[in-house]
C-alpha positions as CSV (number, residue, x, y, z in Angstrom):
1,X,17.1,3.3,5.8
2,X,18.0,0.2,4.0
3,X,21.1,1.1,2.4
4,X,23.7,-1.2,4.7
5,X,21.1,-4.4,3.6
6,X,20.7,-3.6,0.0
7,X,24.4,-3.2,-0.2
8,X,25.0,-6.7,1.4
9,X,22.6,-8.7,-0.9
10,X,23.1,-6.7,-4.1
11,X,24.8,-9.1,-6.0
12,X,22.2,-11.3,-5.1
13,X,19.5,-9.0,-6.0
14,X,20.9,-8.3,-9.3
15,X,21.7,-11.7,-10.8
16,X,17.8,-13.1,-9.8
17,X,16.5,-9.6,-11.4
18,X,19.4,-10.2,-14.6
19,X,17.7,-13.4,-15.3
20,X,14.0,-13.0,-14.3
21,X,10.9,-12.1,-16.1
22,X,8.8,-9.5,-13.8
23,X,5.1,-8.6,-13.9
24,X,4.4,-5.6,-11.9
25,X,0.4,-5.1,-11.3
26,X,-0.9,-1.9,-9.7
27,X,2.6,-0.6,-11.0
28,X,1.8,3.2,-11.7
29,X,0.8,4.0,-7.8
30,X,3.3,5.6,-5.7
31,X,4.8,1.8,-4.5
32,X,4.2,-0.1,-7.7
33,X,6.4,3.0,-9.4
34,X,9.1,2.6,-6.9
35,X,9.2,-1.3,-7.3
36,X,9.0,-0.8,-11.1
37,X,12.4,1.3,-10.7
38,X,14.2,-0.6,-8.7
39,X,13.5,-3.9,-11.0
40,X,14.3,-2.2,-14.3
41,X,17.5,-0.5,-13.1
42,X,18.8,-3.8,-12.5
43,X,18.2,-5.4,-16.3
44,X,15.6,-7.9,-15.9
45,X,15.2,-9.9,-18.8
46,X,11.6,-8.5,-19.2
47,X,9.8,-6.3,-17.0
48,X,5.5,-5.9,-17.5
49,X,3.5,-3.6,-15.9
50,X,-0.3,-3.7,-15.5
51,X,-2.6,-0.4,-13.8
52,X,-5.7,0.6,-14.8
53,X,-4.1,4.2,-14.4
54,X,-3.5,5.0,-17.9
55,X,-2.2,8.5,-17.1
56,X,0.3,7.6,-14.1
57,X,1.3,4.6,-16.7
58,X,2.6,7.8,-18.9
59,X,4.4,9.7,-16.5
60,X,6.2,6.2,-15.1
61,X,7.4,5.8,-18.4
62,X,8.9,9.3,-19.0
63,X,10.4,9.3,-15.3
64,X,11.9,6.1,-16.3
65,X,13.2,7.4,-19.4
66,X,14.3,10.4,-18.2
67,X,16.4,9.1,-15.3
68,X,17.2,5.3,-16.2
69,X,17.0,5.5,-19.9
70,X,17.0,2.0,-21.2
71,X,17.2,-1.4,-21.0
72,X,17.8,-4.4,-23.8
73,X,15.3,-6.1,-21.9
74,X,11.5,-6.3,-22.6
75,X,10.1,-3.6,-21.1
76,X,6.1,-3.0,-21.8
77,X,3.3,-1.4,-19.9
78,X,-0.6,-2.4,-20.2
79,X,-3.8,0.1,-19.2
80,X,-5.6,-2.9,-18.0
81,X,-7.1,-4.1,-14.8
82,X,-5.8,-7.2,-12.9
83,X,-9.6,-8.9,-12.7
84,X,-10.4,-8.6,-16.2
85,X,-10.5,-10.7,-19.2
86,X,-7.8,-8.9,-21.0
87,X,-5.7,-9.6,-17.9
88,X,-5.9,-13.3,-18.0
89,X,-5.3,-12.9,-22.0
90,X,-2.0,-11.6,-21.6
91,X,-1.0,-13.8,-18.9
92,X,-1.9,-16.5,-21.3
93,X,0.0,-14.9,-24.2
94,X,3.3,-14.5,-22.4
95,X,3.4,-17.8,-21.3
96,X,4.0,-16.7,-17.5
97,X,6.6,-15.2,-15.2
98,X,9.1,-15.8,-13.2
99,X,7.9,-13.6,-10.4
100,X,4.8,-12.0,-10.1
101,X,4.2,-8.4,-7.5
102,X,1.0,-7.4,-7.1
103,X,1.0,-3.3,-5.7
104,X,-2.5,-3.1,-6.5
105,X,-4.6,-1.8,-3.4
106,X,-7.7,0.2,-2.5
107,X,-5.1,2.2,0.5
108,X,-7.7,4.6,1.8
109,X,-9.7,4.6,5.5
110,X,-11.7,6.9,3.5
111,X,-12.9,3.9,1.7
112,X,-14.9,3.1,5.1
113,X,-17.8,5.5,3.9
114,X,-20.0,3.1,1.9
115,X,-20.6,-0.5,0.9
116,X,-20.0,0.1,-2.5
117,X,-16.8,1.0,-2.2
118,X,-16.0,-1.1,0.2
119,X,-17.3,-4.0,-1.7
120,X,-14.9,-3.2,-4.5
121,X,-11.9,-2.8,-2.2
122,X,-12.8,-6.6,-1.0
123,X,-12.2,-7.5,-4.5
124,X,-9.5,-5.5,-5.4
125,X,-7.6,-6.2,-1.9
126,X,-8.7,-9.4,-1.6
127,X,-10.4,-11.4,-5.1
128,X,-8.2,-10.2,-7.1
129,X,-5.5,-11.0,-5.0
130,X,-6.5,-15.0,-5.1
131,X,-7.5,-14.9,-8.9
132,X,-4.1,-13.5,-9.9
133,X,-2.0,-15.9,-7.5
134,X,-3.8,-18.8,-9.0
135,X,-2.7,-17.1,-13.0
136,X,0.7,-16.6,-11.7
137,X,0.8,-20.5,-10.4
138,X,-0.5,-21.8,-13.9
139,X,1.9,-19.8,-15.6
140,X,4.9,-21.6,-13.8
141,X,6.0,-18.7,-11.3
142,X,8.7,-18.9,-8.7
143,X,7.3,-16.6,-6.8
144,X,4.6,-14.4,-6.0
145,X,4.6,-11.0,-3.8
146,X,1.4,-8.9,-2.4
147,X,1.6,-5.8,-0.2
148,X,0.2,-5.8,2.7
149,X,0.0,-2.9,5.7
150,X,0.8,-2.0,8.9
151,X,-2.9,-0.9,9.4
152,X,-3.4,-5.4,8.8
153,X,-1.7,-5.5,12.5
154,X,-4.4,-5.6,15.0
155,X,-6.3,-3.7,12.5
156,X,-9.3,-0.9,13.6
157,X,-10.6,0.1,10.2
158,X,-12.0,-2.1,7.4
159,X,-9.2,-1.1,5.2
160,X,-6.7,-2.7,7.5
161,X,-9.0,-5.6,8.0
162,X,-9.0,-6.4,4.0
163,X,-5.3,-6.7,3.8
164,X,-5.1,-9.1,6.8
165,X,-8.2,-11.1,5.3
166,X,-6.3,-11.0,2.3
167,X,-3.1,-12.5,4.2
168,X,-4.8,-15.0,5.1
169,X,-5.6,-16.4,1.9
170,X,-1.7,-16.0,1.1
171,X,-1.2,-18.5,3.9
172,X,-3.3,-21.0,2.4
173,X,-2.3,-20.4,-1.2
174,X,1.4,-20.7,0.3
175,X,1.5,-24.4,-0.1
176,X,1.1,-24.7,-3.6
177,X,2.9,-21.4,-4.6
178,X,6.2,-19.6,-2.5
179,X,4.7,-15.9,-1.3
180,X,5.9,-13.5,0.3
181,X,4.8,-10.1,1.3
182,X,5.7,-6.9,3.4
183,X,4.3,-4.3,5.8
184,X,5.2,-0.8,6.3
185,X,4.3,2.5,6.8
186,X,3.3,5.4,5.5
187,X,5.4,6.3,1.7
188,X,6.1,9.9,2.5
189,X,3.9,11.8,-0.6
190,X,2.4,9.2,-2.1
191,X,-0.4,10.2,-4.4
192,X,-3.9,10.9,-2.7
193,X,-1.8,10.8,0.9
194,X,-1.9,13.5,3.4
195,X,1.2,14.6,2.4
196,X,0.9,14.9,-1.1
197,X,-2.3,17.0,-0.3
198,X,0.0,19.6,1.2
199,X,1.7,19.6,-1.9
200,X,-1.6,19.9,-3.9
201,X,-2.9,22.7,-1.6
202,X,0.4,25.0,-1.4
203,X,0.2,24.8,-5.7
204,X,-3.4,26.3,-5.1
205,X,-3.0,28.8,-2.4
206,X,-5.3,26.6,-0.1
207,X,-5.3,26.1,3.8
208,X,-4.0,23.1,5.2
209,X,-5.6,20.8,7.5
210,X,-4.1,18.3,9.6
211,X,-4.8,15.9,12.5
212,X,-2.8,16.8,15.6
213,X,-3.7,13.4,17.7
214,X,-2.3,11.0,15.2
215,X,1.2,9.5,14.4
216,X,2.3,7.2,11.9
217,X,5.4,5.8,11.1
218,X,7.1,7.1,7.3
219,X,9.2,5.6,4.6
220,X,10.2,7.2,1.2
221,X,9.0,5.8,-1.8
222,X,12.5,4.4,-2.5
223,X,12.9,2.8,0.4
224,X,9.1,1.3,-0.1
225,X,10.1,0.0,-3.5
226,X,13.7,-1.6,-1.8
227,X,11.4,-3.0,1.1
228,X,9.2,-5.2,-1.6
229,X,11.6,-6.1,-4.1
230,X,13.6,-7.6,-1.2
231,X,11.0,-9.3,-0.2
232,X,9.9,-10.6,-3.1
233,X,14.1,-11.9,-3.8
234,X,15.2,-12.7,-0.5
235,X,12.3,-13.8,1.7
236,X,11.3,-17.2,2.1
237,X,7.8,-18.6,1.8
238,X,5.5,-17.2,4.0
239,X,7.9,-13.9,5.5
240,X,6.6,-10.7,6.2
241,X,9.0,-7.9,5.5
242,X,8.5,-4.9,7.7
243,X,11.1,-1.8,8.5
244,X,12.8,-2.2,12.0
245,X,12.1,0.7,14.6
246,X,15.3,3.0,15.1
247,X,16.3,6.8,14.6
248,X,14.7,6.6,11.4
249,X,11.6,5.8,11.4
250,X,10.0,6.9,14.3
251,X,5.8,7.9,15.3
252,X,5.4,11.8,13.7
253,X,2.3,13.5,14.2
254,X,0.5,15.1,11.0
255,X,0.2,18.6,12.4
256,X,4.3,18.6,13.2
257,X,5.2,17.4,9.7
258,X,2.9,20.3,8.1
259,X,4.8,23.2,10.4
260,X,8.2,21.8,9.0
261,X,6.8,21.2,5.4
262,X,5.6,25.0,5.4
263,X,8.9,26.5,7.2
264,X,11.1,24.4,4.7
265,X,9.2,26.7,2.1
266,X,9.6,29.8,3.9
267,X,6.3,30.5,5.5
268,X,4.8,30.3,8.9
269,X,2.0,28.5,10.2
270,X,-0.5,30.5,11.3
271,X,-2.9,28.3,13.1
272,X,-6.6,29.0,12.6
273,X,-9.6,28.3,14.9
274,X,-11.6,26.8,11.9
275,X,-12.3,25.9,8.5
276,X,-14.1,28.8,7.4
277,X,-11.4,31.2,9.2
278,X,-8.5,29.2,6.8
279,X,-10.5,29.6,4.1
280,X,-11.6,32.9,4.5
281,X,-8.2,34.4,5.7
282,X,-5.9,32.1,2.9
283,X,-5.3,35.0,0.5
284,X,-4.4,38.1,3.4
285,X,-2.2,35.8,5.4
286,X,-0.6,33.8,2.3
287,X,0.3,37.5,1.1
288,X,2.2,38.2,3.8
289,X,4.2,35.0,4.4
290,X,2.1,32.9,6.8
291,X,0.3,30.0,5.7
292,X,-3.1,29.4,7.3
293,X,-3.1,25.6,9.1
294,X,-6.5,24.1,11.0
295,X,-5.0,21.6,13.2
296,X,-7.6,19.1,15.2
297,X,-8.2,16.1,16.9
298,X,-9.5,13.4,14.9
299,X,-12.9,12.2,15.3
300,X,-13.2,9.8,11.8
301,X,-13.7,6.2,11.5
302,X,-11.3,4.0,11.1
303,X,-8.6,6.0,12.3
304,X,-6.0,4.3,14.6
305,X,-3.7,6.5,17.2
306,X,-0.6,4.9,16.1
307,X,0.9,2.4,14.1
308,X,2.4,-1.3,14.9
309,X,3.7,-3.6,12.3
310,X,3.4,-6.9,14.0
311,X,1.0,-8.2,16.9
312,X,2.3,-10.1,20.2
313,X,1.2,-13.5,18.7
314,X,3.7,-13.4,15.6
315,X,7.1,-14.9,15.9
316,X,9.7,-12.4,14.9
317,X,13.6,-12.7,12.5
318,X,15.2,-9.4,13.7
319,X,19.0,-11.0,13.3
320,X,18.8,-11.5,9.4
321,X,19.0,-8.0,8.3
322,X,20.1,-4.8,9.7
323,X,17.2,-2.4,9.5
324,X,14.8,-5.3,7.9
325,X,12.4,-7.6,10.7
326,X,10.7,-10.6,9.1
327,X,7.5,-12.2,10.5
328,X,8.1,-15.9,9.8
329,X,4.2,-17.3,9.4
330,X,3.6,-20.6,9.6
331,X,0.7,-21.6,7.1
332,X,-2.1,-21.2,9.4
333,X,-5.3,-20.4,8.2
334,X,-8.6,-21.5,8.2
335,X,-10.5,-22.9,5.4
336,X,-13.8,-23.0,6.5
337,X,-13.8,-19.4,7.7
338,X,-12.0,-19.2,4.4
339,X,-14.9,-20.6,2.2
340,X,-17.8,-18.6,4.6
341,X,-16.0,-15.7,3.5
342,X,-15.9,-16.3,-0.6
343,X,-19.1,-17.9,-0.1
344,X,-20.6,-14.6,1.4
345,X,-19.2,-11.9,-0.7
346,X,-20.7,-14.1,-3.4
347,X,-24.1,-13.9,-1.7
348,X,-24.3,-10.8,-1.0
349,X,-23.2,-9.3,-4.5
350,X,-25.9,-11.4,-6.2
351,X,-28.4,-9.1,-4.3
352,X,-29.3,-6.0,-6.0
353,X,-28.2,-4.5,-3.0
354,X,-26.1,-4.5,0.1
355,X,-25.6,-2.9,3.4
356,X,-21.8,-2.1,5.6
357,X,-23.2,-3.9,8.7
358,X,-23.3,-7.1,6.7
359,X,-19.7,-6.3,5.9
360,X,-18.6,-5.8,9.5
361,X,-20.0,-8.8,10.4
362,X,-18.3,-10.9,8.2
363,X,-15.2,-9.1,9.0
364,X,-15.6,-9.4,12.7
365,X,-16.0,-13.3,11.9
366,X,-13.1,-13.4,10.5
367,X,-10.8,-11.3,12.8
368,X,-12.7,-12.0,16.2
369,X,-10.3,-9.8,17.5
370,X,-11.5,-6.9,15.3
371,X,-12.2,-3.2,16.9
372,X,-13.7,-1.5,14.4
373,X,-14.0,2.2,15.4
374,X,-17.5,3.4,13.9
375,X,-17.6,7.4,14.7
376,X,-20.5,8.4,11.9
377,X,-18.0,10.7,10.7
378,X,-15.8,10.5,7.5
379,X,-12.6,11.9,5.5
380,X,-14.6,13.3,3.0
381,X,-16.5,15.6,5.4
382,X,-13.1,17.5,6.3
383,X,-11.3,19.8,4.7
């Protein structure tokens, strides 16, 4: 998708990434992983990468080895998490960056289900997020990069909500330190995505499920990692990289992509009534070629009908690049909503316990324009 702008601004790309030391953090999900590769196949001079994922650290490392090889750079990977005192000892230690991209994310509208886990997607999505700007502004950095999301556009789930919460405090920390950051879609198979669950469940000889009322937009995990690194390189303070609409990336519904995906492999759908029929019938239809699909509408919080990468109220760069927008953001932000919010987290995590409504109020304070869709119903309760 992004081949006639990468081409145009390669030399560009190259000679930052020739001379620049990167830290990657969240590096061994599905983006950070892409990111990584697109960095270290153009020779940084060192190239870090922090995850708490110690085994997707591994297999980063042997796809890199086994496709890119080597570089005479510094290249080094730590099992360590971003908000931890071993973190700010190795910032310390390497004596800082040049450019800092944090991939690190709690993704998941699954995550909706409790306040515990919500709670600890606030910090990754949004505490860490200001702890490790301020590290990569004391370590001299030229620039810093977060993901963000599409679902942060007029957002509908708390997920969503987090990220543009969290781009808020980019705005603000924007003045002192250049940032950048990107939205996009879907990455087509990411790990713990729909779409890698297809994979997981045709390995298994398992039904698939799929919503047949929703569509999202789809970028492959190449693309994801060019979409970031070029923001990181080539946006200005304050842009928001997203992918323009065109033949390429257009609205698909779950429940199409899992008739191709199973077709591609030689089987037919064969579309079930329920659960406990897929489940039931898996091994007599899978012997004979069909694959046993439960396709419905869905009914689970947090879930939006489509996707948008920018709101009405956000003023818009679609000339500068060919299949890139940018949303140029003025620093606007708000500091004593800002300060209500740290000040509230704080409050409520020095209580033994805490409850989601005192969550969804603070996040309707902050994003008066908020929907939250609260159903009852969860991820984790389908198949």
């Amino acid at each position: 998708m992004f081949d006639s702008d990468i081409q145009r601004h390669e030399a560009e790309l190259s000679a930052l990434v020739r001379g620049g030391r990167f830290l990657v953090i969240g590096g061994a999900g599905s983006i950070g992983q892409a990111v990584t590769c697109e960095i270290f196949k153009r020779k940084p001079r060192a190239l870090h990468v922090v995850d708490i994922s110690e085994n997707n650290m591994v297999e980063l490392v042997r796809d890199i080895r086994s496709t890119l090889g080597y570089i005479d750079g510094d290249f080094r990977t730590f099992a360590i998490d971003c908000g931890s005192r071993e973190f700010s000892a190795l910032m310390a230690a390497e004596r800082g960056y040049d450019y800092v991209l944090n991939l690190s994310a709690l993704k998941h509208v699954r995550s909706e289900k409790d306040p515990f886990t919500l709670m600890r997607m606030i910090d990754v999505n949004v505490l860490n997020t200001i702890s490790t700007i301020a590290q990569a502004r004391t370590g001299g950095a030229r620039k810093y990069f977060c993901v963000s999301t599409d679902k942060a556009a007029n957002p509908v789930n708390m997920m969503g909500a987090s990220k543009r919460i969290m781009e808020m405090f980019l705005m603000r920390a924007s003045e002192t330190l250049p940032i950048s950051t990107a939205r996009f879609a879907n990455v087509a198979f990411s790990d713990g995505s729909l779409l890698h669950g297809f994979n997981q469940r045709f390995a298994k000889r398992q039904p698939i499920s799929a919503p047949n009322d929703v569509r999202r937009y789809f970028v492959t995990p190449q693309e994801s990692g060019e979409l970031c690194l070029s923001s990181c390189l080539l946006g200005d303070n304050r842009d928001i990289f997203f992918p323009k609409l065109s033949e390429q990336l257009d609205l698909t519904r779950f429940s199409d992509i899992a008739v191709r995906y199973l077709q591609s492999l030689g089987f037919e759908p064969f579309e079930c009534a329920s659960e406990d029929e897929a489940r039931e019938r898996a091994t007599e239809l899978i012997a004979t070629k069909r694959w046993p699909v439960y396709f419905f509408a869905s009914d689970t919080t947090g879930e939006k009908d489509f996707e948008e990468f920018y709101t009405g109220r956000e003023t818009l760069d679609m000339q500068r690049f060919d299949s890139i927008g940018v949303i140029k953001s003025a620093p606007e932000y708000d500091t004593e909503k800002l300060g209500h919010f740290l000040g509230t987290i704080e409050r409520l995590r020095s209580q033994p316990i805490w409850g989601k409504p005192d969550l969804v109020e603070l996040f309707s304070y902050m994003i008066p324009e908020f929907q939250h869709k609260e159903t009852g119903k969860y991820l984790d309760g389908r198949m």
